[in-house]
ROTOR-608216 format. One record per residue (C-alpha): residue in three letters; x, y, z; residue number from 1. Coordinates in Angstrom, 2 decimals, always signed. Layout:
residues N
<rec r="Ala" east="X" north="Y" up="Z" k="NUM"/>
...
***
This chain:
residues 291
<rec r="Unk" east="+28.59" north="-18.33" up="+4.73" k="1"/>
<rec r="Unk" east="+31.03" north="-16.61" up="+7.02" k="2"/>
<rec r="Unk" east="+33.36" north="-14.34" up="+5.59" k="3"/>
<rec r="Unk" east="+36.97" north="-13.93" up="+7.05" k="4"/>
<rec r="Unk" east="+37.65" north="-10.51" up="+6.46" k="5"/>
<rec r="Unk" east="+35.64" north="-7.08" up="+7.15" k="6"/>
<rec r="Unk" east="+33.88" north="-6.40" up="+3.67" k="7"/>
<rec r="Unk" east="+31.81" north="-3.14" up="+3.06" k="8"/>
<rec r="Unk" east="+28.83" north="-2.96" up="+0.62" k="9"/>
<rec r="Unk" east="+28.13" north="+0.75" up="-1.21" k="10"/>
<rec r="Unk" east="+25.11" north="+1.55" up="-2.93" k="11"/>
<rec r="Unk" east="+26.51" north="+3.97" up="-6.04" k="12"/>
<rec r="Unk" east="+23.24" north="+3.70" up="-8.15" k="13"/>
<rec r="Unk" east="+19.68" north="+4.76" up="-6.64" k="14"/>
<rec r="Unk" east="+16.80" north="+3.90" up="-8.02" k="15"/>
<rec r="Unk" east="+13.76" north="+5.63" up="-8.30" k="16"/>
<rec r="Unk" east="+12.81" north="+8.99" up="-5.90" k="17"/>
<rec r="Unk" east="+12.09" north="+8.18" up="-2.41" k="18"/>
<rec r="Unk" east="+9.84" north="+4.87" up="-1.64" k="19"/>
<rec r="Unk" east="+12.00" north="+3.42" up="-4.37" k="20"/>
<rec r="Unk" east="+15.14" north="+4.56" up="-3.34" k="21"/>
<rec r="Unk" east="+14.14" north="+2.88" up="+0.36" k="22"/>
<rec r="Unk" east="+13.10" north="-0.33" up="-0.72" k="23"/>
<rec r="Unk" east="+16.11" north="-0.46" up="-2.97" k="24"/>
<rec r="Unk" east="+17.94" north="+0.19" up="+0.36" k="25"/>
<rec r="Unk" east="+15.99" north="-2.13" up="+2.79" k="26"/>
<rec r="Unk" east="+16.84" north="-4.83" up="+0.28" k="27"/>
<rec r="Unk" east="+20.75" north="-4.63" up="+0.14" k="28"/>
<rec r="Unk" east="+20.77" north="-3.49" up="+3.98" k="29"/>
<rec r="Unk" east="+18.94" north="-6.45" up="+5.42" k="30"/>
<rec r="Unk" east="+21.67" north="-8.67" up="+3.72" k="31"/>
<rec r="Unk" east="+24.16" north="-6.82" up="+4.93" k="32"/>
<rec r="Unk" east="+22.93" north="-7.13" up="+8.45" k="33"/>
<rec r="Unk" east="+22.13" north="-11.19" up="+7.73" k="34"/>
<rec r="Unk" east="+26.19" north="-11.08" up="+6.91" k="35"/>
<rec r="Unk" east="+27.92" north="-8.82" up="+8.75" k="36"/>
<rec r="Unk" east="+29.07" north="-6.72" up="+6.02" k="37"/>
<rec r="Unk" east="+29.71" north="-2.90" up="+6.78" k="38"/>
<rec r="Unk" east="+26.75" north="-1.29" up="+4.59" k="39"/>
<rec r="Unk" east="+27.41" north="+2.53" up="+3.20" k="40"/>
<rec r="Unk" east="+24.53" north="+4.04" up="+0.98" k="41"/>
<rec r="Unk" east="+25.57" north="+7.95" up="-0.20" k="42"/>
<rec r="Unk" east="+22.76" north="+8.25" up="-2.54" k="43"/>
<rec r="Unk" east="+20.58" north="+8.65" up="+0.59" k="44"/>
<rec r="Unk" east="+22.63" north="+11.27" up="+1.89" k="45"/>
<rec r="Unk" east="+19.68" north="+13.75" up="+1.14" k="46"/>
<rec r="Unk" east="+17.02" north="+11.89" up="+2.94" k="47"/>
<rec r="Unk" east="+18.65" north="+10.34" up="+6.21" k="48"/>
<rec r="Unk" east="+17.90" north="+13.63" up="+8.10" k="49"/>
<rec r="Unk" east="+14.12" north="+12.45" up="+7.81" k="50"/>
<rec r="Unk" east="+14.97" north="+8.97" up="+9.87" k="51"/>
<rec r="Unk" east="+15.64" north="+7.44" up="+13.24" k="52"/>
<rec r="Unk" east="+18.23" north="+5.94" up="+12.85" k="53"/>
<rec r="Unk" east="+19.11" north="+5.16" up="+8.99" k="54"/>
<rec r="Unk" east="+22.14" north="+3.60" up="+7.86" k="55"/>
<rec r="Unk" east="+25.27" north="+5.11" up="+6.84" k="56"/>
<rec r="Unk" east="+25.15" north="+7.59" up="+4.82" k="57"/>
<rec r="Unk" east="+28.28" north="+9.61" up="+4.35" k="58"/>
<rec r="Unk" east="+29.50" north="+10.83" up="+1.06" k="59"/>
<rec r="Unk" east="+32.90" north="+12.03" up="-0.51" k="60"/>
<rec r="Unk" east="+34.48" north="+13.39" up="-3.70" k="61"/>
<rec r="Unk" east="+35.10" north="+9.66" up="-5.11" k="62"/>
<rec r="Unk" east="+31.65" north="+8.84" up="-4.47" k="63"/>
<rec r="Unk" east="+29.97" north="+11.71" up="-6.35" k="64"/>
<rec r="Unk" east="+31.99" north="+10.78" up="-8.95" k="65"/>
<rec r="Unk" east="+31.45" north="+7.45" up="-9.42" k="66"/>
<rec r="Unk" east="+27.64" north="+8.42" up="-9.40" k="67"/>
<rec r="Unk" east="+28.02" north="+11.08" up="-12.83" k="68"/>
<rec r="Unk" east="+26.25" north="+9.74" up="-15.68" k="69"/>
<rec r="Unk" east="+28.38" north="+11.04" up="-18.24" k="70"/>
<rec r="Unk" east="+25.56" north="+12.40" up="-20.59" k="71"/>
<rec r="Unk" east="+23.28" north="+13.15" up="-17.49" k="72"/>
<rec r="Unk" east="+19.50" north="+13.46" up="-18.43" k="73"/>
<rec r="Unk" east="+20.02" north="+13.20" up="-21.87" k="74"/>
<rec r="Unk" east="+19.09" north="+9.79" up="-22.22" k="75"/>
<rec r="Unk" east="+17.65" north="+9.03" up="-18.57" k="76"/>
<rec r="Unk" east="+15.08" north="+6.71" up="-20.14" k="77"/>
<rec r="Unk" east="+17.64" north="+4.11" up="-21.81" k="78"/>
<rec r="Unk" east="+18.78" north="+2.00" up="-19.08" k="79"/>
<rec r="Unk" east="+21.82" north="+0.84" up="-21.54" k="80"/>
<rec r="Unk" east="+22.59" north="+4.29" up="-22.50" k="81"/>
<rec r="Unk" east="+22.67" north="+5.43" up="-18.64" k="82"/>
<rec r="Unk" east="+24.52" north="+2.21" up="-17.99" k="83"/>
<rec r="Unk" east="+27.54" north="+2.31" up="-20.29" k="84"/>
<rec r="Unk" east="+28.40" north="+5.97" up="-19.84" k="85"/>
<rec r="Unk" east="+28.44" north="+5.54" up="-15.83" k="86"/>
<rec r="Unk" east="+31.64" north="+6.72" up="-14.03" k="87"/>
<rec r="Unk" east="+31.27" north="+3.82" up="-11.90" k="88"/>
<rec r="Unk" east="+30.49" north="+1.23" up="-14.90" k="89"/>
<rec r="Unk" east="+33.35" north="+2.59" up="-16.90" k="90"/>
<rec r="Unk" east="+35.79" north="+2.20" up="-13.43" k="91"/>
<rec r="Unk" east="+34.34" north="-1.46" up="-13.02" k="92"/>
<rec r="Unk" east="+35.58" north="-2.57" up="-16.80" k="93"/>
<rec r="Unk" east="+38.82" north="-0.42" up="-16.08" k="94"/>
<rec r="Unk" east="+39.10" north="-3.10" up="-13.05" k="95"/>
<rec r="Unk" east="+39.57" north="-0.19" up="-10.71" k="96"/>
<rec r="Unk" east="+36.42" north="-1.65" up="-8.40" k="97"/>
<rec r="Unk" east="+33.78" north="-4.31" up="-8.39" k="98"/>
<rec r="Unk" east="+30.59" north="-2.40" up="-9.48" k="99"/>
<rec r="Unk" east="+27.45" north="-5.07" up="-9.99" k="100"/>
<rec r="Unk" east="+24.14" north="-3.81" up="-10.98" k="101"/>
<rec r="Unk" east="+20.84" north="-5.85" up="-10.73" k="102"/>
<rec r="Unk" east="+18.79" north="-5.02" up="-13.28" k="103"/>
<rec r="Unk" east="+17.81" north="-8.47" up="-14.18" k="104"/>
<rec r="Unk" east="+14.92" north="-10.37" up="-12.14" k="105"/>
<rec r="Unk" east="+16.28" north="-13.21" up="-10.36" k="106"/>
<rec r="Unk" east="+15.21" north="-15.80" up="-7.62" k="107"/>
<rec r="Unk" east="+16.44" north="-14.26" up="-3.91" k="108"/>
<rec r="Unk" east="+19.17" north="-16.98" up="-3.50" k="109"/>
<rec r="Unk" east="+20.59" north="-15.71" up="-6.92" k="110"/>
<rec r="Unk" east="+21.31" north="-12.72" up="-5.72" k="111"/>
<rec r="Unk" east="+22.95" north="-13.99" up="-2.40" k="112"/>
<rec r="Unk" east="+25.19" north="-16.08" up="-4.42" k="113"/>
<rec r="Unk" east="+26.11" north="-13.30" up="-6.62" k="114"/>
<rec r="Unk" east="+26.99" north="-11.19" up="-4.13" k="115"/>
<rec r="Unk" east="+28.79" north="-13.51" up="-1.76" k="116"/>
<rec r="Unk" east="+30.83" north="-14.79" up="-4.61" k="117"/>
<rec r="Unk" east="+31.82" north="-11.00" up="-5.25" k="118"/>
<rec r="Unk" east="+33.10" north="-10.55" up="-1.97" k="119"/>
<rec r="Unk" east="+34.88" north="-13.68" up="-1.84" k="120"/>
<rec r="Unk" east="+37.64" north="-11.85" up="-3.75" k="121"/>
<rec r="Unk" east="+37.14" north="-8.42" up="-2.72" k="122"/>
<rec r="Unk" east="+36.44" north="-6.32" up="+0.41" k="123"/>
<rec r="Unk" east="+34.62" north="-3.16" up="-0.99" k="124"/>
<rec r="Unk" east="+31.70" north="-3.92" up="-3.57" k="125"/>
<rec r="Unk" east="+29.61" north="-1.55" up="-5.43" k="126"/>
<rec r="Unk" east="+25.79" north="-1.81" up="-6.39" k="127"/>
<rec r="Unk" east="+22.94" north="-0.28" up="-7.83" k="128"/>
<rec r="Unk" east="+19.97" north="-1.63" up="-9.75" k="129"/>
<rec r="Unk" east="+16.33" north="-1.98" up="-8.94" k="130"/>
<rec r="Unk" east="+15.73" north="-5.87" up="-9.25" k="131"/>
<rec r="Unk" east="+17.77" north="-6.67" up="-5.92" k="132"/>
<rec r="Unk" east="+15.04" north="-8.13" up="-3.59" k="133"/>
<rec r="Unk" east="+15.48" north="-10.48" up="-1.10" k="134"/>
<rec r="Unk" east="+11.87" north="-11.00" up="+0.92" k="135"/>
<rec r="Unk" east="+12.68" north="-13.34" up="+3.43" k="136"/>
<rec r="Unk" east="+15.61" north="-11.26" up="+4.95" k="137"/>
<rec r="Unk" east="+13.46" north="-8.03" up="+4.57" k="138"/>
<rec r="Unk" east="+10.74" north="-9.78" up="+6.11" k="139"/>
<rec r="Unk" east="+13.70" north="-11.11" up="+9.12" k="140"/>
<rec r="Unk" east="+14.78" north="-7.65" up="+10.19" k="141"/>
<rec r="Unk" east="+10.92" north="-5.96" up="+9.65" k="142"/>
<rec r="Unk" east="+11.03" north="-4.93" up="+13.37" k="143"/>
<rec r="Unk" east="+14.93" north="-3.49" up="+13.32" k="144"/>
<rec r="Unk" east="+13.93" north="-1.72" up="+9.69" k="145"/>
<rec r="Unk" east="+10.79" north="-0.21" up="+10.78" k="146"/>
<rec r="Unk" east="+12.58" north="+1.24" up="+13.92" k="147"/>
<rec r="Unk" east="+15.73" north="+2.52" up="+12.11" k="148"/>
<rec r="Unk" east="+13.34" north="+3.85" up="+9.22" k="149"/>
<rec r="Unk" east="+10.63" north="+6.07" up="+11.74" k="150"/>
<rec r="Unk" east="+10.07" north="+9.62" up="+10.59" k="151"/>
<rec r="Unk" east="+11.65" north="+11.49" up="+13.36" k="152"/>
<rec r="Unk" east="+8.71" north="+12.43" up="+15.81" k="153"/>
<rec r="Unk" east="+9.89" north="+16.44" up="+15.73" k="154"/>
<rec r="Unk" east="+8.71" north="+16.21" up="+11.44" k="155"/>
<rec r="Unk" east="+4.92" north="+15.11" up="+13.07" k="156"/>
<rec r="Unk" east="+4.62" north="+16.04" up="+16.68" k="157"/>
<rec r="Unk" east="+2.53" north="+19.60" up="+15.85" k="158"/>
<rec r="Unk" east="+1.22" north="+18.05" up="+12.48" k="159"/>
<rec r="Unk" east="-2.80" north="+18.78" up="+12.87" k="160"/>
<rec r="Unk" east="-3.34" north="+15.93" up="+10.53" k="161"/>
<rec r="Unk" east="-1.12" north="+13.60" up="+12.49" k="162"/>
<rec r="Unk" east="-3.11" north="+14.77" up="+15.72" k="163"/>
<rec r="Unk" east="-6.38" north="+14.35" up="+14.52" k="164"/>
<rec r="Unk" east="-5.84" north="+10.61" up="+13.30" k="165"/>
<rec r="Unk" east="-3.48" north="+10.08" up="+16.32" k="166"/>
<rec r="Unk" east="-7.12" north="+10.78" up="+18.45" k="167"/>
<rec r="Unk" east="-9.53" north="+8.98" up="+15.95" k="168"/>
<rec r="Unk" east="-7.24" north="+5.77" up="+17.11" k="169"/>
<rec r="Unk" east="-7.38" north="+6.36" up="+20.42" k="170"/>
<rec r="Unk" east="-11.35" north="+6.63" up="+20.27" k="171"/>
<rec r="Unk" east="-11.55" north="+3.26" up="+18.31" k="172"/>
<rec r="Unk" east="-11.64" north="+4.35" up="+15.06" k="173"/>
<rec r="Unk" east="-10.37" north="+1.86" up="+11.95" k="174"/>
<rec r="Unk" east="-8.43" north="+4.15" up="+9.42" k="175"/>
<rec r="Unk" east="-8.40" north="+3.44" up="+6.12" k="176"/>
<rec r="Unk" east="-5.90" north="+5.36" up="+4.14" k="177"/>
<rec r="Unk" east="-6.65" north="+5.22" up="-0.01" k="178"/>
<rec r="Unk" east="-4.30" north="+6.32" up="-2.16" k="179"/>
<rec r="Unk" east="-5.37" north="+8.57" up="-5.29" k="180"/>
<rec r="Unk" east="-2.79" north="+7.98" up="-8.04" k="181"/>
<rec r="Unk" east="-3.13" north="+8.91" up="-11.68" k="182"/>
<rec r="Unk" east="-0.86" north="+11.05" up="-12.93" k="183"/>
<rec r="Unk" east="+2.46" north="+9.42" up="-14.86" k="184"/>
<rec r="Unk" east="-0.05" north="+6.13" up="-14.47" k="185"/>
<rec r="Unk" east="-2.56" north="+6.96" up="-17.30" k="186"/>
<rec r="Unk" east="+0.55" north="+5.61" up="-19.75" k="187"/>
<rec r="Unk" east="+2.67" north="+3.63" up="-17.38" k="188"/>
<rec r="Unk" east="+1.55" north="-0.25" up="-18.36" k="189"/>
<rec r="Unk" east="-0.72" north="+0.81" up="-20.39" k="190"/>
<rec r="Unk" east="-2.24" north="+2.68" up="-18.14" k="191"/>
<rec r="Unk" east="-3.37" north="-0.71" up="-16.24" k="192"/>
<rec r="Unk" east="-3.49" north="+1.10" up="-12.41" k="193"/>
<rec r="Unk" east="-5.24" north="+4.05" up="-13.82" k="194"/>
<rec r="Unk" east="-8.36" north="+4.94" up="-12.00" k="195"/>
<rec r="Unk" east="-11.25" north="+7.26" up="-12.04" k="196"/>
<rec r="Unk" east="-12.51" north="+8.41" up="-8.56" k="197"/>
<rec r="Unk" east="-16.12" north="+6.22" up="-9.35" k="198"/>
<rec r="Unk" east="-13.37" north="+2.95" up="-9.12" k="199"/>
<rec r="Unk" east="-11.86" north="+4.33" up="-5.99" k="200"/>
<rec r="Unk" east="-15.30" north="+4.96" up="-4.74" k="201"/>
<rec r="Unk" east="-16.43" north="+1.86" up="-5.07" k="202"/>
<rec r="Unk" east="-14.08" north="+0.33" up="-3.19" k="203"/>
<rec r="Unk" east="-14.49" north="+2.48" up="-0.32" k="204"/>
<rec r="Unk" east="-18.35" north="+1.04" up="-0.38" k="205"/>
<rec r="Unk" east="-16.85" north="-1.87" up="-0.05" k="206"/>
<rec r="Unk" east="-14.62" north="-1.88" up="+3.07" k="207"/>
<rec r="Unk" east="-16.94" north="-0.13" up="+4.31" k="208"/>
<rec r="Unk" east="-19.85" north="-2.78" up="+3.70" k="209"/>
<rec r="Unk" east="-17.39" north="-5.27" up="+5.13" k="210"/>
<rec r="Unk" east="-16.24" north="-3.78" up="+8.33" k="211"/>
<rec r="Unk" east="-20.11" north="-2.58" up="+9.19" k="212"/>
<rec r="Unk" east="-20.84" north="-6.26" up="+8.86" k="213"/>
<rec r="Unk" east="-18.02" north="-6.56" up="+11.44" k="214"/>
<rec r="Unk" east="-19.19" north="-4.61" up="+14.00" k="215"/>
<rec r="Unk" east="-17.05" north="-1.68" up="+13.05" k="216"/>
<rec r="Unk" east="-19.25" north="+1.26" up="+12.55" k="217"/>
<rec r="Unk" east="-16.50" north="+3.93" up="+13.28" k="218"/>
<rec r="Unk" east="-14.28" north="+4.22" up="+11.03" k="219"/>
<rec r="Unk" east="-13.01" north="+7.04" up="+8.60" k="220"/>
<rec r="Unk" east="-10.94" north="+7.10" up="+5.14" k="221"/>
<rec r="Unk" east="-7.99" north="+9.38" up="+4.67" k="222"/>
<rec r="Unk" east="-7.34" north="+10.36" up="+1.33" k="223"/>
<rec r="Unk" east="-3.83" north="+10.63" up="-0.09" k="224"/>
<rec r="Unk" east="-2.85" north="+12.32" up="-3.80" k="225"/>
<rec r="Unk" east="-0.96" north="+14.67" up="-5.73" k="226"/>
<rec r="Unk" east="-3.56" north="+14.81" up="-8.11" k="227"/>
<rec r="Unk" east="-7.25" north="+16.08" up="-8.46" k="228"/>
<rec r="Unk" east="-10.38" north="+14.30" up="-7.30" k="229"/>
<rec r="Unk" east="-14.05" north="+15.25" up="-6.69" k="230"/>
<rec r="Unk" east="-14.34" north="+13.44" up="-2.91" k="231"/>
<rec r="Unk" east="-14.79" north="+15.90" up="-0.47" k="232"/>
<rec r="Unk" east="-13.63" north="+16.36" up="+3.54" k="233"/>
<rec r="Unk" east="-16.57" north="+15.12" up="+5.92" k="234"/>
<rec r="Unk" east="-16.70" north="+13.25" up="+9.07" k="235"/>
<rec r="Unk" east="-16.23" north="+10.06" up="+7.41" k="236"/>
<rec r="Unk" east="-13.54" north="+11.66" up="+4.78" k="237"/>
<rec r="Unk" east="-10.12" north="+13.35" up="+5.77" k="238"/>
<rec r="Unk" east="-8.28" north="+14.43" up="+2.86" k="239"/>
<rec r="Unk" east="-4.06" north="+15.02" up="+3.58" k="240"/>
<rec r="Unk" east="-2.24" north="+18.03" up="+1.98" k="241"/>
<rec r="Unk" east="+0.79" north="+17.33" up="+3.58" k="242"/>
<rec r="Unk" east="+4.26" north="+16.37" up="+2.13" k="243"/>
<rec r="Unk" east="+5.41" north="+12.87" up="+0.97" k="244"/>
<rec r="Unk" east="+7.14" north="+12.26" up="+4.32" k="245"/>
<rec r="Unk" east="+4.03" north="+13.22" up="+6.46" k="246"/>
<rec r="Unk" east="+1.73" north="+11.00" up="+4.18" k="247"/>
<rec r="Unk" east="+3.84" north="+8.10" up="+4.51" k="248"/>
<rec r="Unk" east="+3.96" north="+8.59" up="+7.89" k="249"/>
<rec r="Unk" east="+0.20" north="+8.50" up="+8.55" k="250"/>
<rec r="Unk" east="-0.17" north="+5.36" up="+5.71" k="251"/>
<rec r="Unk" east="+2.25" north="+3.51" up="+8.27" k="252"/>
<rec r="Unk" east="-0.35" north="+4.20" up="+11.32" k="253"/>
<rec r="Unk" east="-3.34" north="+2.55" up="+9.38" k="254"/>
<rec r="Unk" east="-4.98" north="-0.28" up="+10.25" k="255"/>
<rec r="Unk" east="-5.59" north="-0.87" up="+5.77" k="256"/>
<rec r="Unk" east="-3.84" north="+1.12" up="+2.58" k="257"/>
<rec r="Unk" east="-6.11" north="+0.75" up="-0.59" k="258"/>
<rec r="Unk" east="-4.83" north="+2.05" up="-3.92" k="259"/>
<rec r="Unk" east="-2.71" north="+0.72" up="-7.10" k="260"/>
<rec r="Unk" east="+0.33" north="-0.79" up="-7.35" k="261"/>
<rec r="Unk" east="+2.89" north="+1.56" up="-5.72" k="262"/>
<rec r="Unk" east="+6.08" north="+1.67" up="-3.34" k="263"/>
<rec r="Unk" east="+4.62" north="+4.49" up="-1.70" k="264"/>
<rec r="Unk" east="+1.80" north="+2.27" up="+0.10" k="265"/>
<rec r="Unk" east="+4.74" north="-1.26" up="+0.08" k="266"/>
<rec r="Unk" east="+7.14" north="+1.11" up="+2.32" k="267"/>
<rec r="Unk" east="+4.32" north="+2.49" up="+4.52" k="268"/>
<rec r="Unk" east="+2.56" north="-0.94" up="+4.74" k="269"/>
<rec r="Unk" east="+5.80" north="-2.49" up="+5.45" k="270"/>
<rec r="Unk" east="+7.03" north="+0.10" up="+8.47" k="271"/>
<rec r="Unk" east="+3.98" north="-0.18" up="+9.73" k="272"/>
<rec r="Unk" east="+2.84" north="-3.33" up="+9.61" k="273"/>
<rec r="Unk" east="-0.45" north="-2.65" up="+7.53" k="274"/>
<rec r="Unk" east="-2.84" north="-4.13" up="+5.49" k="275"/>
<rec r="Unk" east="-2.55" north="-3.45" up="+2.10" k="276"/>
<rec r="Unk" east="-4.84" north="-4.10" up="-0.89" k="277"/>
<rec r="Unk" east="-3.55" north="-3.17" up="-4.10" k="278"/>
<rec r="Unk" east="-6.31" north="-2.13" up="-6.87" k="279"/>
<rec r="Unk" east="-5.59" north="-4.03" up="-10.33" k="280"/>
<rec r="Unk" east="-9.06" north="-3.38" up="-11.37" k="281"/>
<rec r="Unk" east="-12.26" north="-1.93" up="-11.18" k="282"/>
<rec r="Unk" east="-14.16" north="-5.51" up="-9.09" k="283"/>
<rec r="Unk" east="-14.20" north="-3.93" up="-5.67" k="284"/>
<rec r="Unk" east="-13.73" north="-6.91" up="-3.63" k="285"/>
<rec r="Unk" east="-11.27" north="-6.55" up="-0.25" k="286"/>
<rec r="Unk" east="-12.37" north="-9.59" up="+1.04" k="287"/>
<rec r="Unk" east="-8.79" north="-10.78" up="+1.10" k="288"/>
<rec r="Unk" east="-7.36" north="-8.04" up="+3.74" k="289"/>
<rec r="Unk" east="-10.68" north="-8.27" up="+6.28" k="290"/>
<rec r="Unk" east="-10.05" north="-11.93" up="+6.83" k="291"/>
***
């Protein structure tokens, strides 16, 4: 669809800290870029500084306004609540602005025609929402995304951590970074991706098993969590104590990512073009990502 007019797309509403927050972004960027639409996100204004090149991110009084949630954390888990005491929701019904939010799980070409039918009538549209996905475009501009989306190399360059895995790859080694999360999982879904360190364990047997049977004798796990666990460093174990940005960093140079559902590992896996196995239960079997 070609659209006669210069339009502009601004992301009001993040979602989610970080990982979410990009995905949210990579979503509503790549179909920006698939329609020429100028693309603005301010609620990344805080994290931009991390990135290559990231997109615009430039912020102003009107925007921090339209982003107040008039009775702030108060009710931060009632997506209604948060919803119909928005600046920016209560601007949209005033007719001052377009404001969509996609909260609502919809087939990709939904979306599309949502959108395009927005801007049909109106050059500046505003979104937030998590449910906005689009895979095939994401998937289109992978190569362009993970570029823009690099940590900055002066955030890594004297990173011991970095270094040592950086040399393990240049010696041959297969890195296999497993993600350790419990924490806020132990009641999220029931506490469905909620794993002991035996589970995690075993699935380290596993790959390992698998990629001796390959041929692949050196290769060495890298542990990633914010929580406790009993593994300890080794030759075959390196456990990370960096920050989020480092860790994502090094998940994104892997060759596999092992751990439960989480958009920490899908943005890592997705920069860098890994193989990623996500745990839904205790059966350790990777057979699927060594083929």
């Amino acid at each position: 669809m070609e659209l006669s007019q210069k339009k502009k797309l601004i992301v009001i509403k993040p979602s989610g800290n970080h990982s979410n927050r990009l995905l949210q972004n990579l979503h509503f960027e790549a179909f920006c870029k698939e329609y020429n639409i100028e693309y603005q996100n301010p609620t990344l204004v805080d994290m931009e500084g991390y990135y290559a090149e990231p997109c615009t991110v430039k912020t102003n009084l009107f925007f921090k306004i339209l982003q107040i949630d008039l009775l702030g954390k108060l009710f931060h888990h009632s997506k209604v609540i948060k919803k119909i005491f928005s600046v920016v929701w209560i601007f949209s019904k005033l007719s001052l602005l377009i404001f969509i939010r996609f909260d609502t799980e919809k087939e990709a070409n939904e979306y599309e025609t949502i959108l395009l039918k927005a801007f049909e009538k109106n050059n500046i549209v505003y979104v937030g929402g998590w449910k906005f996905r689009l895979p095939v475009l994401a998937e289109k501009y992978k190569l362009e995304m993970s570029k823009k989306y690099a940590l900055k190399q002066s955030f890594y360059e004297n990173n011991s951590l970095v270094q040592e895995t950086t040399k393990l790859k240049s010696e041959g080694y297969t890195l296999i970074g497993i993600h350790i999360r419990r924490g806020d999982y132990k009641k999220w879904k029931g506490g469905t991706y909620y794993f002991e360190d035996d589970v995690y364990l075993k699935y380290m047997d596993n790959i390992s098993e698998k990629l001796l049977k390959q041929g692949k004798e050196k290769h060495v796990f890298i542990l990633f969590s914010n929580d406790n666990f009993s593994f300890q460093a080794s030759s075959r174990i390196l456990i990370s104590k960096e920050n989020w940005y480092i860790d994502q960093h090094i998940m994104s140079t892997c060759d596999y990512l092992i751990g439960p559902f989480s958009t920490f590992t899908l943005w890592a896996a997705y920069i860098g073009n890994v193989k990623l196995f996500h745990i839904n239960n205790s059966d350790a079997d990777l057979s699927s990502i060594l083929n």
